[in-house]
GUMIGU-545673 format. One line per 8 residues: for each residue x, y negated, z of C-alpha. Coordinates in pm, whole numbers, plus 50000, padded with zeros to 5 digits. Example, Ala and Ser with C-alpha at 12.3 -4.5 7.8 and 13.67 -1.06 7.14 Angstrom:
# residues 2
51230/50450/50780; 51367/50106/50714 $
END
This chain:
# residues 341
50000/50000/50000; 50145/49660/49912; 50182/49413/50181; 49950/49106/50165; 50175/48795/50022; 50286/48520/50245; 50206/48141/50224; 50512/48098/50003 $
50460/48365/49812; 50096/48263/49731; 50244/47958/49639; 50512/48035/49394; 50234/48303/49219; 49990/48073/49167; 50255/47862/49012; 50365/48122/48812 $
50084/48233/48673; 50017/47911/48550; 49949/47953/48122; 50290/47883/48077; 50633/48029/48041; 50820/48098/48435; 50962/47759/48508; 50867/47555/48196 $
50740/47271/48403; 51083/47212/48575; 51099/47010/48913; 50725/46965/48843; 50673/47314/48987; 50926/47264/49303; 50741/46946/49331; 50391/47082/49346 $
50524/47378/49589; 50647/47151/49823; 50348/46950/49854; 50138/47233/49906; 50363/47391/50176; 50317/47089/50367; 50021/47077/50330; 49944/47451/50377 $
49738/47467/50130; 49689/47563/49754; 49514/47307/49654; 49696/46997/49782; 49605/46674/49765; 49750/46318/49768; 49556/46043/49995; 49559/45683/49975 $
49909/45631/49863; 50107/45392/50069; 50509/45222/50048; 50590/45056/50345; 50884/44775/50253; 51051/44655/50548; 51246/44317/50547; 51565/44243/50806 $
51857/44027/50821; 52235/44120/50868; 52469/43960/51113; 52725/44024/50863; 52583/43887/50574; 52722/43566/50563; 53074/43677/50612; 53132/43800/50226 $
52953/44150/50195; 52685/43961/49943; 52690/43779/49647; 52328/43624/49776; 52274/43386/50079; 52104/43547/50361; 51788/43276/50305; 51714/43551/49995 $
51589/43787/50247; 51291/43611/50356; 51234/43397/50003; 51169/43746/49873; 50962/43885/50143; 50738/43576/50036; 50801/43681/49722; 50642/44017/49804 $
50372/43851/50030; 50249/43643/49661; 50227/43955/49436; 50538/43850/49260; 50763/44119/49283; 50869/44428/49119; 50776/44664/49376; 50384/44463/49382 $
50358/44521/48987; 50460/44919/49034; 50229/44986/49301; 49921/44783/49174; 49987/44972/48824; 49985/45319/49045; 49740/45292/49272; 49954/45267/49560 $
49884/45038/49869; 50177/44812/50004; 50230/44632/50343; 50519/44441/50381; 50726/44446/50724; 50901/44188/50910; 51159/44371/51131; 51395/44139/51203 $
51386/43849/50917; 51577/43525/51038; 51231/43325/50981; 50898/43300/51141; 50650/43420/50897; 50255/43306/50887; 49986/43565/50983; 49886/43766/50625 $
49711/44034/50563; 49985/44200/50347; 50240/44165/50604; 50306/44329/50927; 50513/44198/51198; 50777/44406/51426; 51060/44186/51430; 51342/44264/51656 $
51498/43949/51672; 51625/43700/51350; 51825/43951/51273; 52125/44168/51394; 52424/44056/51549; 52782/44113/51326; 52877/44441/51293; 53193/44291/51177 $
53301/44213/51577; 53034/44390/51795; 52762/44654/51738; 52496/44533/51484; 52228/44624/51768; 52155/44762/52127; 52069/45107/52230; 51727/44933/52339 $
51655/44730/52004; 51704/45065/51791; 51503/45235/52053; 51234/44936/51961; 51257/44997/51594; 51190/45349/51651; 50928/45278/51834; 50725/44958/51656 $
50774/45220/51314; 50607/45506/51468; 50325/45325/51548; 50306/45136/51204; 50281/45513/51042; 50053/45547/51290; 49812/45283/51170; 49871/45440/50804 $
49791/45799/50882; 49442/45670/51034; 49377/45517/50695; 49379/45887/50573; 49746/45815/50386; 49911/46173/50341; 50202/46040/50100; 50396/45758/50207 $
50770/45599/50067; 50966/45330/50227; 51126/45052/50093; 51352/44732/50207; 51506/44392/50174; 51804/44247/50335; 52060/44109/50188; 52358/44284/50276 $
52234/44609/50360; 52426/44739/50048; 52734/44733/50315; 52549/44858/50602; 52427/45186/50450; 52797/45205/50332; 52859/45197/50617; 52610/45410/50784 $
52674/45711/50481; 53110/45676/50531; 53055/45810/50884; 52784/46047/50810; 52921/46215/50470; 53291/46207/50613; 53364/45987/50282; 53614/45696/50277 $
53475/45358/50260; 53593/45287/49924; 53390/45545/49785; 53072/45450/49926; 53083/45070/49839; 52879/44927/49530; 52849/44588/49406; 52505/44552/49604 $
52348/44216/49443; 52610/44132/49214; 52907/44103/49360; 53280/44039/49092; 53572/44267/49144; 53727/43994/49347; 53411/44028/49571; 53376/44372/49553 $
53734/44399/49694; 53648/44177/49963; 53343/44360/50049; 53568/44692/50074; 53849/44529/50313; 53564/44421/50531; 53395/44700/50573; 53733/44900/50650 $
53797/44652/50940; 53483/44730/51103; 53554/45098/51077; 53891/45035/51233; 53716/44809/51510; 53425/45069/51602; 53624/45370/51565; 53444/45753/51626 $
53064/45793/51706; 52899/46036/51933; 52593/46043/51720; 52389/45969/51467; 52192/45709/51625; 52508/45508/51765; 52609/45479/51412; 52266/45316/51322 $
52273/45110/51629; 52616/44962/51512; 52585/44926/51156; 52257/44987/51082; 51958/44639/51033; 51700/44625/51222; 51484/44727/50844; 51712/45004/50795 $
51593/45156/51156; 51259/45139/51133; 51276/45282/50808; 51449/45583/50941; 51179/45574/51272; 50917/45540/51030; 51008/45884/50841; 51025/46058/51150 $
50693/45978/51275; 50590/46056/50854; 50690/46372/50951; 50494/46457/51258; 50190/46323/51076; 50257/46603/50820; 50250/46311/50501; 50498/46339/50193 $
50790/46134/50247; 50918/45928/49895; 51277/45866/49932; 51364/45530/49752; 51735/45498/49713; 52053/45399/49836; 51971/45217/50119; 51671/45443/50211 $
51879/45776/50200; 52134/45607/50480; 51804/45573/50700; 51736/45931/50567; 52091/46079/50708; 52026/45906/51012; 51668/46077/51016; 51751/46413/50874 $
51965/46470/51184; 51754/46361/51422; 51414/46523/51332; 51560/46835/51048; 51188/46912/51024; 51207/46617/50746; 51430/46810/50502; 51111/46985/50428 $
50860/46695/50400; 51129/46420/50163; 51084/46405/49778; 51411/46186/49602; 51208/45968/49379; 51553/45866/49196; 51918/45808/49175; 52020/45466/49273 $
52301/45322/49005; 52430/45185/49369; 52775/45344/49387; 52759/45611/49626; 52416/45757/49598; 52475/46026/49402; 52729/46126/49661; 52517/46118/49899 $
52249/46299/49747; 52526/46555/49664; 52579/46586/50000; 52255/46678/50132; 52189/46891/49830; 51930/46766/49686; 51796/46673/49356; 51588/46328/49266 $
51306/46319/49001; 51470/46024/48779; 51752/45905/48646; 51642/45528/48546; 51964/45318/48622; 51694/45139/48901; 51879/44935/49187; 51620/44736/49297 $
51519/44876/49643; 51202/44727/49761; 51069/45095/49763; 51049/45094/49351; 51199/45424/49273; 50919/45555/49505; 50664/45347/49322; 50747/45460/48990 $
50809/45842/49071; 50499/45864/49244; 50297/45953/48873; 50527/46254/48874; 50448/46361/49221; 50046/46349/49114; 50118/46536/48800; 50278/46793/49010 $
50004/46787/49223; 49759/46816/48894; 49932/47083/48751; 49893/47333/49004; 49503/47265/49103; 49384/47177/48763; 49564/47460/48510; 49435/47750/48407 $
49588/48074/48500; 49649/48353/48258; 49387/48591/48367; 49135/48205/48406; 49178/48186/48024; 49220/48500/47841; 49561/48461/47771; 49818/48750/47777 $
50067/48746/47971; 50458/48796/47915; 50533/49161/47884; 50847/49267/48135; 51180/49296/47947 $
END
């Protein structure tokens, strides 16, 4: 007698028996078994879509790691807060709601509706001579982005990506993914916004100094507390508590995926629940993707942030979705199957 299938098993054969070839829909079908998994069920769904872009200021960012003036934070978050961005035309096109978050901009915003406030303080201190935040503040991020997910889950939301804004934050995950990856600093620093080779160089001799200043870490969270912006921590609160509400968790890119190595090793539970929407053409992103083994959906060149690569991934993520309720099986439609070599 054969024993009954388990959950995964019921899975992958209903994906297989899909009227197609084994595997001719690609990451679609790793896609649409993931989904289902966490949501133990076959016939997943995706509810009330929702990105979650959180804005913060760097202590640092005034000292030569940008290209852009640290006023640029908050003139984009009001940027974001007038429908003008990229990351408002993506998710209007898709369907997808967006809420903007103040967690530690260095200006006082006006009440909106489209914006949510759990700032910190006007941003973090300077990594470059003392730790970027306290044990208490990141404890506070954690904290104000579990209950934001909170608030989203009781809006039904089951699929949820994260994005941010802060200039310098380029230098802060490079931080953040040196000392996690075990990588030299040089080979986790981009350009960020812009910056010339002159700049870039500059950006790379700082960053080393504050490696040299800080020294070794005891965990994960000490290096987020030090290098990390107040954004960058809630992000990486925010997709724990995604987790424990059981949603789908878009990965956006560079930036994102430091929060996400941060996460990872705090709640490992997340490895199962994060989709990688894209690869970042930040330098260093596919290193750190090749680091936690995983593969992202798209290639586009994107290095926006703002939560975009989610935004514009998510269409694949609902056609995975589609795929597996929606297709016919073989023995649905009358059609023969593949005989066994």
């Amino acid at each position: 007698m054969q024993s009954p299938l388990s959950f995964e098993q019921q899975i992958q054969h209903k994906i297989d028996t899909k009227t197609k070839p084994l595997g001719a829909l690609g990451m679609l079908e790793s896609v649409a078994f993931q989904v289902a998994k966490i949501q133990q069920t076959l016939t997943p769904s995706l509810k009330q879509p929702t990105i979650l872009t959180f804005a913060g200021d760097h202590g640092a960012a005034n000292a030569g790691v940008s290209a852009y003036p640290q006023e640029v934070t908050f003139q984009m978050v009001m940027n974001f807060l007038n429908g003008g961005a990229a990351i408002n035309v993506f998710c209007q096109q898709n369907e997808i709601a967006l809420k903007v978050v103040d967690a530690g901009v260095n200006f006082d915003f006006e009440a909106s509706p489209a914006l949510i406030n759990a700032k910190i303080a006007a941003g973090t201190a300077n990594y470059l001579t003392e730790p970027a935040m306290s044990a208490d503040q990141l404890q506070e991020c954690f904290d104000k982005a579990s209950a934001i997910v909170a608030d989203v889950a009781a809006t039904g939301c089951n699929v949820i990506g994260f994005g941010e804004m802060g200039i310098g934050n380029t230098a802060s995950a490079s931080l953040i993914m040196s000392e996690l990856c075990e990588l030299p600093i040089e080979r986790c620093v981009g350009r960020g916004t812009g910056l010339d080779d002159a700049g870039l160089q500059r950006k790379v001799e700082l960053l080393a100094e504050a490696k040299a200043l800080h020294g070794k870490f005891k965990n994960p969270s000490q290096v987020l507390s030090t290098y990390g912006g107040f954004e960058i921590a809630q992000i990486c609160g925010a997709m724990m508590a995604a987790q424990q509400h059981g949603m789908v968790v878009m990965v956006d890119g560079f930036i994102a995926t430091a929060a996400y190595l941060v996460a990872v090793e705090l709640n490992p539970a997340l490895r199962e629940h994060a989709i990688f929407c894209h690869v970042s053409d930040e330098n260093g992103h596919r290193l750190m993707l090749d680091h936690l083994k995983v593969k992202p959906l798209v290639n586009l060149g994107m290095r926006l942030g703002e939560g975009t690569g989610c935004a514009v991934a998510y269409p694949l993520i609902k056609s995975a979705v589609a795929f597996l309720n929606g297709m016919a099986s073989f023995e649905s439609a009358g059609v023969s199957e593949a005989e066994s070599a």
